[in-house]
PDB file as gemmi writes it, atoms N, CA and C in Angstrom:
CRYST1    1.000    1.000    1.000  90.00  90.00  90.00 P 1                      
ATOM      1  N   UNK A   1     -54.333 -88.347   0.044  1.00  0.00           N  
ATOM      2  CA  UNK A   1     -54.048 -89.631   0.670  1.00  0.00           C  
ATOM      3  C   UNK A   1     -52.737 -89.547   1.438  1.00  0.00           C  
ATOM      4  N   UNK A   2     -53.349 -89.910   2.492  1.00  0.00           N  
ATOM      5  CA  UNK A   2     -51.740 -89.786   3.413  1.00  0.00           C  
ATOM      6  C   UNK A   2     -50.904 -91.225   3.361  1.00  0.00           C  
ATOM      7  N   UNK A   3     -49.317 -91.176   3.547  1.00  0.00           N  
ATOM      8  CA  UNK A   3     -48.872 -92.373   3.490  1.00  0.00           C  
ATOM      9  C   UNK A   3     -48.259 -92.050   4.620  1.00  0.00           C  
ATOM     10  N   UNK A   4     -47.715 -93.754   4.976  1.00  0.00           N  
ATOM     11  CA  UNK A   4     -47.370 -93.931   5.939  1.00  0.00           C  
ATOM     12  C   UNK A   4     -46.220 -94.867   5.937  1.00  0.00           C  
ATOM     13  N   UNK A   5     -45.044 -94.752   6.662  1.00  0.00           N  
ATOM     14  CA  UNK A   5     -43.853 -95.447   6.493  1.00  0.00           C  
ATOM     15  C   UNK A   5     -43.787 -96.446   7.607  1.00  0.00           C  
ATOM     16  N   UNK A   6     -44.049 -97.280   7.382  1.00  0.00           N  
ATOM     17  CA  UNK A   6     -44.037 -98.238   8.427  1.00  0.00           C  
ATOM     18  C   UNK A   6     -43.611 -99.622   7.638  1.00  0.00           C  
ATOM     19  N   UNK A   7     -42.347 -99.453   7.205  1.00  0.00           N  
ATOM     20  CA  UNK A   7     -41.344-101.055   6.833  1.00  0.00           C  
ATOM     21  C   UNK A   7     -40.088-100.393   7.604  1.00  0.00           C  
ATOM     22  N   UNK A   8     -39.551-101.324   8.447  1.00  0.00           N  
ATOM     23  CA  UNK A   8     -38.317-100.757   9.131  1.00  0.00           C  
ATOM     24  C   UNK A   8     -37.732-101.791   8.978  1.00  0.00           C  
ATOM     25  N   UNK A   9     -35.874-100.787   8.601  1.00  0.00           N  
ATOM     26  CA  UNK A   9     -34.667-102.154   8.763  1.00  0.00           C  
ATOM     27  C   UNK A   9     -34.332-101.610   9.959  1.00  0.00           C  
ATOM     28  N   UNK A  10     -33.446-102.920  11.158  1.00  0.00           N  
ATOM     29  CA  UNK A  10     -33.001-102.214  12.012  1.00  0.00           C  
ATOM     30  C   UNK A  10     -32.063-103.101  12.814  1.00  0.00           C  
ATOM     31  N   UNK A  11     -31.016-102.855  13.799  1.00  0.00           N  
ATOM     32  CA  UNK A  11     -30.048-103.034  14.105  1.00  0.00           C  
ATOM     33  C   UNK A  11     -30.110-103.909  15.580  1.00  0.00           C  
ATOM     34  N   UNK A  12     -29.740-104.676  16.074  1.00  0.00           N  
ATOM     35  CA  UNK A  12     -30.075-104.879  17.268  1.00  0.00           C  
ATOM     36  C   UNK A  12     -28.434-105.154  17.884  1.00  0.00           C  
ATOM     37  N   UNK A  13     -28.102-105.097  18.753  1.00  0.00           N  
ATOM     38  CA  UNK A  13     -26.818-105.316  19.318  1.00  0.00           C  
ATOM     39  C   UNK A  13     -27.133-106.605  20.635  1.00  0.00           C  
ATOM     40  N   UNK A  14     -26.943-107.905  20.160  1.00  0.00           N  
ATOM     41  CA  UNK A  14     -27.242-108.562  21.444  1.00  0.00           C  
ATOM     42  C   UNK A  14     -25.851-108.622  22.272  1.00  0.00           C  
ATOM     43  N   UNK A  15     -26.265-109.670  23.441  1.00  0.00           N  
ATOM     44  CA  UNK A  15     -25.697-109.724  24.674  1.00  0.00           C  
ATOM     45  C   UNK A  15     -24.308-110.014  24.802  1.00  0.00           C  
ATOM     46  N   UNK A  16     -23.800-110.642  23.261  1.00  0.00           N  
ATOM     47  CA  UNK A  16     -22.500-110.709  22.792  1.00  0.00           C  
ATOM     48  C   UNK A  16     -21.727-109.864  22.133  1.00  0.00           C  
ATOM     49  N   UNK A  17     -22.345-108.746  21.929  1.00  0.00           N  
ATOM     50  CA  UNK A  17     -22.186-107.523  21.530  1.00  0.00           C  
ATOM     51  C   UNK A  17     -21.968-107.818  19.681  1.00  0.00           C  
ATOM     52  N   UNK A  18     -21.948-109.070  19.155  1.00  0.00           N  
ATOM     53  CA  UNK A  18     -22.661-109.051  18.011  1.00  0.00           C  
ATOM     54  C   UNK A  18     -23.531-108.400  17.446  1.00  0.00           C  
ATOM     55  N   UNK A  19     -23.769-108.159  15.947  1.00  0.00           N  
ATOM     56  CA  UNK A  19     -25.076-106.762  15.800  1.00  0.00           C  
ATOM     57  C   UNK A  19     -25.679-107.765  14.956  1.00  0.00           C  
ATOM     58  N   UNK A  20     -27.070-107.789  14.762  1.00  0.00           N  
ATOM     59  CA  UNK A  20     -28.255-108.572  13.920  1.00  0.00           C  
ATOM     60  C   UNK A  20     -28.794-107.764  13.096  1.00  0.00           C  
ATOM     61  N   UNK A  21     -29.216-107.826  12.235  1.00  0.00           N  
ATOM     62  CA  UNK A  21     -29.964-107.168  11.300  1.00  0.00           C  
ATOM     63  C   UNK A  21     -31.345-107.511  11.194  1.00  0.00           C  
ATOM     64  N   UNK A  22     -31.941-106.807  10.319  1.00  0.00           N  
ATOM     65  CA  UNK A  22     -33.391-107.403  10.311  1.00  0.00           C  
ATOM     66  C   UNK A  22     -34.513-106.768   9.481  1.00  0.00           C  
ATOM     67  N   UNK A  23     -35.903-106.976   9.559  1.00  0.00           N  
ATOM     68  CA  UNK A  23     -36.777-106.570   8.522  1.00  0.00           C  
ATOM     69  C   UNK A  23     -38.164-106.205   9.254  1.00  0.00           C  
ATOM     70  N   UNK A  24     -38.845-105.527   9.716  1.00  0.00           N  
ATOM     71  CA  UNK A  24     -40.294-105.977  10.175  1.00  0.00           C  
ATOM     72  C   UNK A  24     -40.787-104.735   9.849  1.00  0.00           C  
ATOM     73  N   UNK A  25     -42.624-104.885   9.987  1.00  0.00           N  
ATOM     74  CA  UNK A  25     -43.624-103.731  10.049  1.00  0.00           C  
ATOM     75  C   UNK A  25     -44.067-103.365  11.394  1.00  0.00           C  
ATOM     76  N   UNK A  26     -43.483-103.936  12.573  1.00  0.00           N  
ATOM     77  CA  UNK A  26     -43.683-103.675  14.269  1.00  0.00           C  
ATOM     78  C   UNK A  26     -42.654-103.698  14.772  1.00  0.00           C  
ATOM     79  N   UNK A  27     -41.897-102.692  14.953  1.00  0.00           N  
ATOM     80  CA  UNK A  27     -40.203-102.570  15.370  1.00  0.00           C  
ATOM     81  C   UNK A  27     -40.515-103.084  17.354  1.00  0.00           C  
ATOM     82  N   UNK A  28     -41.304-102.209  17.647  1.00  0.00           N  
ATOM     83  CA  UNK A  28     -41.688-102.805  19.313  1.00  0.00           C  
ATOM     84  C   UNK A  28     -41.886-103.916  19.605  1.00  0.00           C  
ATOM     85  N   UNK A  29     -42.703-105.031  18.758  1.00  0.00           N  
ATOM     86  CA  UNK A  29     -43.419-106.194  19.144  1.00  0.00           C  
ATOM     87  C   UNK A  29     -42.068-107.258  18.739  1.00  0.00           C  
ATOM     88  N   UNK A  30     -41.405-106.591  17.440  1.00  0.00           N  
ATOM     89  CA  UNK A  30     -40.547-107.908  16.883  1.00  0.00           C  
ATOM     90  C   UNK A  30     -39.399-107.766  18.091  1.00  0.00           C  
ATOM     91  N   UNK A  31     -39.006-106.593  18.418  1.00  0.00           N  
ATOM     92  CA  UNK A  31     -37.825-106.436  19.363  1.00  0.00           C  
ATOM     93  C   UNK A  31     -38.047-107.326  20.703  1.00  0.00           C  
ATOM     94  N   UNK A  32     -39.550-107.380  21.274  1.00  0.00           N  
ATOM     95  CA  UNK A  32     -40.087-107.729  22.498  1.00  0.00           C  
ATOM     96  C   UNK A  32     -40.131-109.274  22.324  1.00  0.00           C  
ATOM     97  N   UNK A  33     -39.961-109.420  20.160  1.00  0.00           N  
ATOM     98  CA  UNK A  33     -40.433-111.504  20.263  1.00  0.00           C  
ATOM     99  C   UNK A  33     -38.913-111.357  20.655  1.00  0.00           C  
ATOM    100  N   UNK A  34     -37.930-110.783  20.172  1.00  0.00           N  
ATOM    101  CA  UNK A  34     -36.424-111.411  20.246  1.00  0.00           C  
ATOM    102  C   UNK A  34     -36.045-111.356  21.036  1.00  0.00           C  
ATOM    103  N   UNK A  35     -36.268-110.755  22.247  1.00  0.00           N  
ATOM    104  CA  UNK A  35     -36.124-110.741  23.881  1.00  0.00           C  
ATOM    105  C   UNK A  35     -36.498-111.998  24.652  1.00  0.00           C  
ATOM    106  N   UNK A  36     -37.733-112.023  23.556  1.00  0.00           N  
ATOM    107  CA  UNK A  36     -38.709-113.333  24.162  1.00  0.00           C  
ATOM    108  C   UNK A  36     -37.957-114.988  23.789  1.00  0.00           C  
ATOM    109  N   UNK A  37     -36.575-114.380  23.182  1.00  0.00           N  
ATOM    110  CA  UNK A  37     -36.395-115.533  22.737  1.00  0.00           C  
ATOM    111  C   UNK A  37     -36.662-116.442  21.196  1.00  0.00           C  
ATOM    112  N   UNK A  38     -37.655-115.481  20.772  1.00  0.00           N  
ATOM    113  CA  UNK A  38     -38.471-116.395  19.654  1.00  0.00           C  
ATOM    114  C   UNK A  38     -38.457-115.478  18.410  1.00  0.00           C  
ATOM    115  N   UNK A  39     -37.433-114.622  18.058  1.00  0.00           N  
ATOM    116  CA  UNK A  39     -37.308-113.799  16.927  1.00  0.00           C  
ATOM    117  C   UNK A  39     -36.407-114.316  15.870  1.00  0.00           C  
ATOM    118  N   UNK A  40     -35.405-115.097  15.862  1.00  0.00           N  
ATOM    119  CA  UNK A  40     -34.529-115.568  15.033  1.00  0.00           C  
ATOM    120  C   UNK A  40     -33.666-116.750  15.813  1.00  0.00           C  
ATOM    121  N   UNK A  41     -33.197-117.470  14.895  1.00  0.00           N  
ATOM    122  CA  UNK A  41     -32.166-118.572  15.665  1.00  0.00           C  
ATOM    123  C   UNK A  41     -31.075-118.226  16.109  1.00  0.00           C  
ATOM    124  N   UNK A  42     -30.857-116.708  15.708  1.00  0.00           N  
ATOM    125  CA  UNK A  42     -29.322-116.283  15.750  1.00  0.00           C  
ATOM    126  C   UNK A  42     -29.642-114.890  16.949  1.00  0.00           C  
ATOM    127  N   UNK A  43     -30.297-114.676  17.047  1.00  0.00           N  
ATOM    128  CA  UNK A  43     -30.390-113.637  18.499  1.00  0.00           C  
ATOM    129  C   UNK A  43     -31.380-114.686  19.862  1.00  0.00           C  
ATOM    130  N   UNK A  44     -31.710-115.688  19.335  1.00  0.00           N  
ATOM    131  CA  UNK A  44     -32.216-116.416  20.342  1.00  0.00           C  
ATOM    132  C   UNK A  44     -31.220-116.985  21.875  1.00  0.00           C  
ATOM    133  N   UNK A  45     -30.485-117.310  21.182  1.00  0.00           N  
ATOM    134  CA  UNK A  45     -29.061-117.453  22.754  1.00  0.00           C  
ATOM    135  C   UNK A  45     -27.924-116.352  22.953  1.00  0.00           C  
ATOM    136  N   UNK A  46     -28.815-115.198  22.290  1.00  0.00           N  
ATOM    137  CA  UNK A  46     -28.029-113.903  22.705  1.00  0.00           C  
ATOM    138  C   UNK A  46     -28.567-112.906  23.088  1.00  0.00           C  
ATOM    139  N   UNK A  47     -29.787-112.979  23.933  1.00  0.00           N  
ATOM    140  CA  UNK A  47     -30.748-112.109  24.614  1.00  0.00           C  
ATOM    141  C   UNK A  47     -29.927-111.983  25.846  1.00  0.00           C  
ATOM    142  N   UNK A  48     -29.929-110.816  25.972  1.00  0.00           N  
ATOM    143  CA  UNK A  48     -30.892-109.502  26.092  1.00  0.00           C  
ATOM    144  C   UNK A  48     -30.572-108.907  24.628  1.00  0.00           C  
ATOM    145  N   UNK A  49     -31.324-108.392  23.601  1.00  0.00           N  
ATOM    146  CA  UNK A  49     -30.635-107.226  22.831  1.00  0.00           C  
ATOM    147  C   UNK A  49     -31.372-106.132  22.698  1.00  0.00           C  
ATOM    148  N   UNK A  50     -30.901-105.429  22.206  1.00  0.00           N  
ATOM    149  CA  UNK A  50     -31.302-103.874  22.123  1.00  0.00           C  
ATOM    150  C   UNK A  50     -31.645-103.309  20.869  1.00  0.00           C  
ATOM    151  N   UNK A  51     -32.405-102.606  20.638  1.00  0.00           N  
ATOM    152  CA  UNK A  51     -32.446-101.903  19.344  1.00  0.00           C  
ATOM    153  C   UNK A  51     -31.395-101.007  18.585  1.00  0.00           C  
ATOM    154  N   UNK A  52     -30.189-100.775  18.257  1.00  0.00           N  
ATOM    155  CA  UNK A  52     -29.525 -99.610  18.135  1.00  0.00           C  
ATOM    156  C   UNK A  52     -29.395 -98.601  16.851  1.00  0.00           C  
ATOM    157  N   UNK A  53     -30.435 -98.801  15.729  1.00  0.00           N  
ATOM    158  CA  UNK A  53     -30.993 -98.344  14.795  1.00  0.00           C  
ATOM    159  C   UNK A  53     -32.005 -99.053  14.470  1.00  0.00           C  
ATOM    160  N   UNK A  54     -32.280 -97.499  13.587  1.00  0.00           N  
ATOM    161  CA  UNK A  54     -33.320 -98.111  12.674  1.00  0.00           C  
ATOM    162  C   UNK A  54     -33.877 -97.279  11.623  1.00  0.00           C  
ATOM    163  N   UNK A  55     -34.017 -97.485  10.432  1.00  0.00           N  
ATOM    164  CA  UNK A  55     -34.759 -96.256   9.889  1.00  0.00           C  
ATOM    165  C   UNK A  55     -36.337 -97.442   9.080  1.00  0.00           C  
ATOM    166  N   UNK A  56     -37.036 -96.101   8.753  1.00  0.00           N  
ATOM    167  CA  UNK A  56     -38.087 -95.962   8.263  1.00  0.00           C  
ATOM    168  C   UNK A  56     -38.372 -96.024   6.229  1.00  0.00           C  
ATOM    169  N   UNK A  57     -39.180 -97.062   6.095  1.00  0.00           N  
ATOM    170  CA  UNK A  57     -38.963 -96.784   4.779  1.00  0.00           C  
ATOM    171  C   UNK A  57     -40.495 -96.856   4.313  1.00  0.00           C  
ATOM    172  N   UNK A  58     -41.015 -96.596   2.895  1.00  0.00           N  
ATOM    173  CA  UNK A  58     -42.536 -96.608   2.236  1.00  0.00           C  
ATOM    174  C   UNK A  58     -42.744 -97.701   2.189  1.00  0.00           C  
ATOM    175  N   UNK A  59     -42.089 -98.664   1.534  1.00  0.00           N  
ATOM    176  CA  UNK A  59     -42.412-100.062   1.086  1.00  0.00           C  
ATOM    177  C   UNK A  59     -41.317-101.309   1.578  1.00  0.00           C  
ATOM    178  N   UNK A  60     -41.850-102.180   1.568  1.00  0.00           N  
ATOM    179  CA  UNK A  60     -41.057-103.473   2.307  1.00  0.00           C  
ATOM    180  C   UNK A  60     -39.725-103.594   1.353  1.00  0.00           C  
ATOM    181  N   UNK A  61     -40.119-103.343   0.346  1.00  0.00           N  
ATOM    182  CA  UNK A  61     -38.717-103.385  -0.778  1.00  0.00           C  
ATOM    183  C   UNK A  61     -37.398-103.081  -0.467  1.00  0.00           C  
ATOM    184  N   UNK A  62     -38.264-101.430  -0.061  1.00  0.00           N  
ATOM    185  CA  UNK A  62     -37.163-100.846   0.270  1.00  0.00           C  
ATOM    186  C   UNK A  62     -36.315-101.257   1.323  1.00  0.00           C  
ATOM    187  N   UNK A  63     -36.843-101.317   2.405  1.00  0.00           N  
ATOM    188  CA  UNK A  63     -36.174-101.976   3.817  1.00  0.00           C  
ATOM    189  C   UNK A  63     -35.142-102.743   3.729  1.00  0.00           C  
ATOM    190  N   UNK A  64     -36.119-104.313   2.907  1.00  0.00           N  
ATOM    191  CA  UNK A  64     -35.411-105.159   2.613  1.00  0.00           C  
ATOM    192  C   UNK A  64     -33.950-104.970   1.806  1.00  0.00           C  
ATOM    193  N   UNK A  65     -33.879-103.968   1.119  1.00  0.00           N  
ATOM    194  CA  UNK A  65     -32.531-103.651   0.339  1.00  0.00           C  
ATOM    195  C   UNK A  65     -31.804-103.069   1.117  1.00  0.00           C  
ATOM    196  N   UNK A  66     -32.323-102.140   2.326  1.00  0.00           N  
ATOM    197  CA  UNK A  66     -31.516-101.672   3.226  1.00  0.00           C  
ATOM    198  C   UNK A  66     -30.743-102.696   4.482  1.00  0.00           C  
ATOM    199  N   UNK A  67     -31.961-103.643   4.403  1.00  0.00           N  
ATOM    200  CA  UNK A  67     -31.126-104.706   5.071  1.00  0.00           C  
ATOM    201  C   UNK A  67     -30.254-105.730   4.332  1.00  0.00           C  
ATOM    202  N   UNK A  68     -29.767-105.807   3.358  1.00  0.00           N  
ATOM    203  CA  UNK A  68     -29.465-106.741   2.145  1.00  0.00           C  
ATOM    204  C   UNK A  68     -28.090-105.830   2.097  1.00  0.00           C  
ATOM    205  N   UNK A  69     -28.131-104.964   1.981  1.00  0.00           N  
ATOM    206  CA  UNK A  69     -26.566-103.873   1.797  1.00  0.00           C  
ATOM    207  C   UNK A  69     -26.036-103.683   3.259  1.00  0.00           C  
ATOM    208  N   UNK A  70     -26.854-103.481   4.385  1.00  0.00           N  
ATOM    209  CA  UNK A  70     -26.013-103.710   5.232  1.00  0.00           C  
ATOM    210  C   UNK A  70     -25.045-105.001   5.892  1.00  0.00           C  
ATOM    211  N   UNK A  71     -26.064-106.078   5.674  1.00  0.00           N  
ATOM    212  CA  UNK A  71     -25.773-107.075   5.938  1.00  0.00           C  
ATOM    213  C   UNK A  71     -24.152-107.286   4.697  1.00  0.00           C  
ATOM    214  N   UNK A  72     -23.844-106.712   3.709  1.00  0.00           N  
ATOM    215  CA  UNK A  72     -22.783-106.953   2.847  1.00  0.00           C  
ATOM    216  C   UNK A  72     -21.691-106.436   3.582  1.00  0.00           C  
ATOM    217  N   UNK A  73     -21.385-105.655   3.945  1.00  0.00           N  
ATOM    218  CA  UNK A  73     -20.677-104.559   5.108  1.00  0.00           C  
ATOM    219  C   UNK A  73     -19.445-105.595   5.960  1.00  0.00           C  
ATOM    220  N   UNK A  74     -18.410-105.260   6.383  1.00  0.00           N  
ATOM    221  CA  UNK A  74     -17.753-105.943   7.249  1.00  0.00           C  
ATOM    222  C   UNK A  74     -18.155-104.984   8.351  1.00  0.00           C  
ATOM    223  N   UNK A  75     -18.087-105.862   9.610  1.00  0.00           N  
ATOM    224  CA  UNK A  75     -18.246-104.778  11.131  1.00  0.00           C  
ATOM    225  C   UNK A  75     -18.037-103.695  11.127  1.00  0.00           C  
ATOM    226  N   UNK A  76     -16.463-103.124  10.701  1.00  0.00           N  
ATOM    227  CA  UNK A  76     -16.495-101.714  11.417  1.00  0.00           C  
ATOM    228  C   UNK A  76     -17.362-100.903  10.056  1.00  0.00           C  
ATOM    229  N   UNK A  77     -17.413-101.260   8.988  1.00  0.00           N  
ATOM    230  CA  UNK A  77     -18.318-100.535   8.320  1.00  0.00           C  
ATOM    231  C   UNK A  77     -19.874-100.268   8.965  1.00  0.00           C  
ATOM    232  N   UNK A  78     -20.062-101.296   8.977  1.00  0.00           N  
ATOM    233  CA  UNK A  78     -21.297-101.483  10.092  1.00  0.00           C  
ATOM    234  C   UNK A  78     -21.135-100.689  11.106  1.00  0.00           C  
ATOM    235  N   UNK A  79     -20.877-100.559  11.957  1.00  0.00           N  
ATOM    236  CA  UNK A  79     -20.589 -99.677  13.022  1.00  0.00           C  
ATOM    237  C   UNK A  79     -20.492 -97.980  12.776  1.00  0.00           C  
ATOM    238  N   UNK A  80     -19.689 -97.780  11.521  1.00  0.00           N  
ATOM    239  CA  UNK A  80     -20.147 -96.642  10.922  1.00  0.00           C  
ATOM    240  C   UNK A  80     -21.138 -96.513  10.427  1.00  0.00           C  
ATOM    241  N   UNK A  81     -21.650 -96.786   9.476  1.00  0.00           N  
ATOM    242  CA  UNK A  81     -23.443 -96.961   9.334  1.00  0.00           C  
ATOM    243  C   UNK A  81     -24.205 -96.662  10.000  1.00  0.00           C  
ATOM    244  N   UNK A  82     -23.992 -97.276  11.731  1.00  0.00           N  
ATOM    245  CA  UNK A  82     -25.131 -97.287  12.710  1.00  0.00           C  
ATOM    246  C   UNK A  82     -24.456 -95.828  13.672  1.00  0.00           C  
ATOM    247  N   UNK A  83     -23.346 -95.527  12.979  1.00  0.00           N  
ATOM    248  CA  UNK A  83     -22.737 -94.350  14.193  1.00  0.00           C  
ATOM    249  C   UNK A  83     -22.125 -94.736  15.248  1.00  0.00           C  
ATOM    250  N   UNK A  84     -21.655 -95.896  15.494  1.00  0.00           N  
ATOM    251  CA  UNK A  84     -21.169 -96.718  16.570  1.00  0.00           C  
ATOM    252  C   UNK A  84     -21.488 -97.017  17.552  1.00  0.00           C  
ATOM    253  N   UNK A  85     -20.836 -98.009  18.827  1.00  0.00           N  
ATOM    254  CA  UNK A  85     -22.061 -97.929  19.487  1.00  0.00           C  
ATOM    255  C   UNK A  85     -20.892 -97.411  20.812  1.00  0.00           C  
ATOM    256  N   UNK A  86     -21.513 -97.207  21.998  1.00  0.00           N  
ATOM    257  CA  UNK A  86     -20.913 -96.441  22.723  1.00  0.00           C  
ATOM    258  C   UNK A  86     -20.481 -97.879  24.472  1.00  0.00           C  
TER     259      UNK A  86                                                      
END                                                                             
């Protein structure tokens, strides 16, 4: 049985150069709703954003804890985490 990793936490850097965090099983489609405007209340009046990580995990659990510990982080920790941004 093959598995497949498809729960991603991941990073977005919007237009304020603020960074968002986040949770999904469609890293393309959720990135394309938050562009669209319609992904969160808090990247919604800060479009354009970008993806600038992300990793891959087995189960939603996991993700979710990866997004739960980052989100604890002050910025520049964050920024190390993600490798900074350029």
């Amino acid at each position: 049985m093959e598995t497949k990793a498809n729960h991603f936490f991941y990073v977005l850097e919007c237009a304020d150069n603020s960074l968002y965090a986040g949770y999904t099983n469609n890293l393309e489609k959720r990135i394309a709703t938050h562009n669209a405007g319609k992904g969160a209340k808090y990247t919604k009046p800060r479009t354009p954003v970008k993806c600038v990580y992300y990793e891959t995990f087995e189960t939603k659990q996991e993700a979710m804890r990866a997004e739960y510990a980052f989100k604890q982080l002050g910025r520049r920790d964050k920024l190390n985490y993600i490798g900074g941004l350029k």
